[in-house]
N, C-alpha and C positions, 0 to 999 in steps of 0.2 A: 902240314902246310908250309914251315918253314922251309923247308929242303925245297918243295919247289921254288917256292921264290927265289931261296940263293938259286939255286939250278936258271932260274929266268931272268934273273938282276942287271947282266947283261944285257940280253935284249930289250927290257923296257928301260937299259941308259941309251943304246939307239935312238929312241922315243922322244928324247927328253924334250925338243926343241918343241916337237909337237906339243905335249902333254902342258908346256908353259903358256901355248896359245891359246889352248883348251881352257886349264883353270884361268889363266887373265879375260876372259870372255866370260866366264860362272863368276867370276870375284864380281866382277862389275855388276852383272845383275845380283848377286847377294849386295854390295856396298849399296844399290839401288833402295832395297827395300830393308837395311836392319841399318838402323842409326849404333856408330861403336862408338861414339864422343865416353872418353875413361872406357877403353879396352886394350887392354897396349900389348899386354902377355897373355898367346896363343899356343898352346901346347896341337902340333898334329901329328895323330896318330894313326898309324901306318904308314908314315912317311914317306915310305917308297923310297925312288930315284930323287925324293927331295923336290921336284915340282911346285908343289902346292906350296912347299915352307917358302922357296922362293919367290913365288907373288905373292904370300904375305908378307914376305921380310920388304918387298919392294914398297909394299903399301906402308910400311912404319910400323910395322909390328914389330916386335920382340919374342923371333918365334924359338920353339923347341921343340925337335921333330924327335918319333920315337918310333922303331921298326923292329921287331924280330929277328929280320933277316940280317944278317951278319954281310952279306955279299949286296943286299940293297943300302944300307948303310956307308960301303964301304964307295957306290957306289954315290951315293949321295953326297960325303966327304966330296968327293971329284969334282961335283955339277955344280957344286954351291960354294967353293973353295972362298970366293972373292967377297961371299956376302957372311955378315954375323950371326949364323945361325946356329943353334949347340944342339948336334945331333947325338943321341942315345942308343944304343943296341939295348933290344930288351925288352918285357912287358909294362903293358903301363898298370897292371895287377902287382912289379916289386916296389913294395912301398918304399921301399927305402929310394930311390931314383928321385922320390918326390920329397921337397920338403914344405912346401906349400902348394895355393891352389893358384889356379891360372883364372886371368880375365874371359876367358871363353875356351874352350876344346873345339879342332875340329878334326874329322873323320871321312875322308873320299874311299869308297869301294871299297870298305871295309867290313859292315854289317852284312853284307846278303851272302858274306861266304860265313856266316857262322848261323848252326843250330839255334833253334829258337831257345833253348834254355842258355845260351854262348850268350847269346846276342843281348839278352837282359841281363846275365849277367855283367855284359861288356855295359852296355845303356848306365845301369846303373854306378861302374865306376868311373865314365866319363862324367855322370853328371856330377860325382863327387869330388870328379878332379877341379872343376871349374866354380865358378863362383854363380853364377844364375843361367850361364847359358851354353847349350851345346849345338854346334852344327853336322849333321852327318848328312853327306853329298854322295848318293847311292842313284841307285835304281830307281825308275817310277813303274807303278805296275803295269806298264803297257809292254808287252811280251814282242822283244826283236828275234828274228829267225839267228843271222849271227853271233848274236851275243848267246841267245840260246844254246848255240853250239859251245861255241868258246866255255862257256858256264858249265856243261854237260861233262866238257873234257876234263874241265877244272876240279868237278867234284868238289864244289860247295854248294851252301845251299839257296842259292837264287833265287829257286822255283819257290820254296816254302816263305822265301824272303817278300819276293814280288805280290804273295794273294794278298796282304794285308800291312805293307810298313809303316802307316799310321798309326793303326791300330798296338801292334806292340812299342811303339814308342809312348802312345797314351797310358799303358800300365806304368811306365817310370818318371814319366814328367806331368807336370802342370800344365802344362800347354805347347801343341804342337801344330805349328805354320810348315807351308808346302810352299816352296818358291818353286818354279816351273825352270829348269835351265836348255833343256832342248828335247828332242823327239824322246828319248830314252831316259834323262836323267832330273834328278830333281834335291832343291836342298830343304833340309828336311831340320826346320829351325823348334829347337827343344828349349826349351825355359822351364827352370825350377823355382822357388817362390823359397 
């Protein structure tokens, strides 16, 4: 999966302007509905083109973004040059990257391309990264024809993603809230106890 993304890193930095409007429009309704009064350090994982870190870093966070791909990284260094964010190449499985935990973890379009046994295992080391609270900003299971396609091309697992992403979040967490963010997507708030 790495190779593709370096392979596309490029085109979703095209994107980038867009992708900023997108999450500043999901932050707002997440900032709506999750009080972060003491949340200050965000670790986000899968980083990307760096997007997302950017409207959190804009909101006051203290973020640290972490990707894979070596080519979205490099691209992310580029998009976020002005702002204080400390980007990582790599998994967030090498422990060594980590030397503590973070005020919350979050996750955009990350889970539905991993195997149901990926994706719990991924579940479980985001919750351990964080201190009580994880966000993963994915897919809702309402089934789009385009993104179906896109998914298909993609060869991850979407489909398997989309029957049930509640439900595999309830085997690792305490308690899991579904914030609504538009026709297709939704955030998908995990709390550990």
């Amino acid at each position: 999966m790495n190779k593709l993304f370096n392979l596309i890193a490029g085109v979703y930095g095209w994107f980038f302007d867009y992708q900023i409007k997108i999450y500043q429009k999901s932050w707002s309704e997440i900032e709506n509905n999750i009080d972060f009064t003491g949340k200050k350090r965000v670790l986000d994982i899968g980083c990307g083109t760096g997007a997302l870190a950017s409207v959190l870093s804009e909101a006051g966070f203290i973020v640290t973004g972490i990707d894979p791909a070596k080519k979205m990284i490099k691209v992310a260094t580029r998009k976020t040059k002005n702002q204080d964010i400390k980007l990582l190449e790599g998994s967030i499985f090498e422990e060594s990257l980590f030397d503590e935990t973070f005020d919350f973890c979050i996750a955009s379009y990350v889970a539905h391309g991993l195997k149901k046994d990926e994706r719990l295992r991924f579940y479980k080391r985001c919750r351990d990264l964080a201190k009580d609270l994880v966000l993963f900003i994915d897919y809702n299971s309402k089934k789009n024809l385009g993104v179906s396609m896109i998914e298909f091309l993609e060869g991850g697992n979407y489909f398997d993603f989309i029957k049930d992403p509640v439900g595999d979040l309830k085997e690792v967490f305490d308690r899991v809230e579904v914030i609504d963010l538009n026709g297709r997507g939704a955030c998908y708030v995990c709390i550990s106890k």
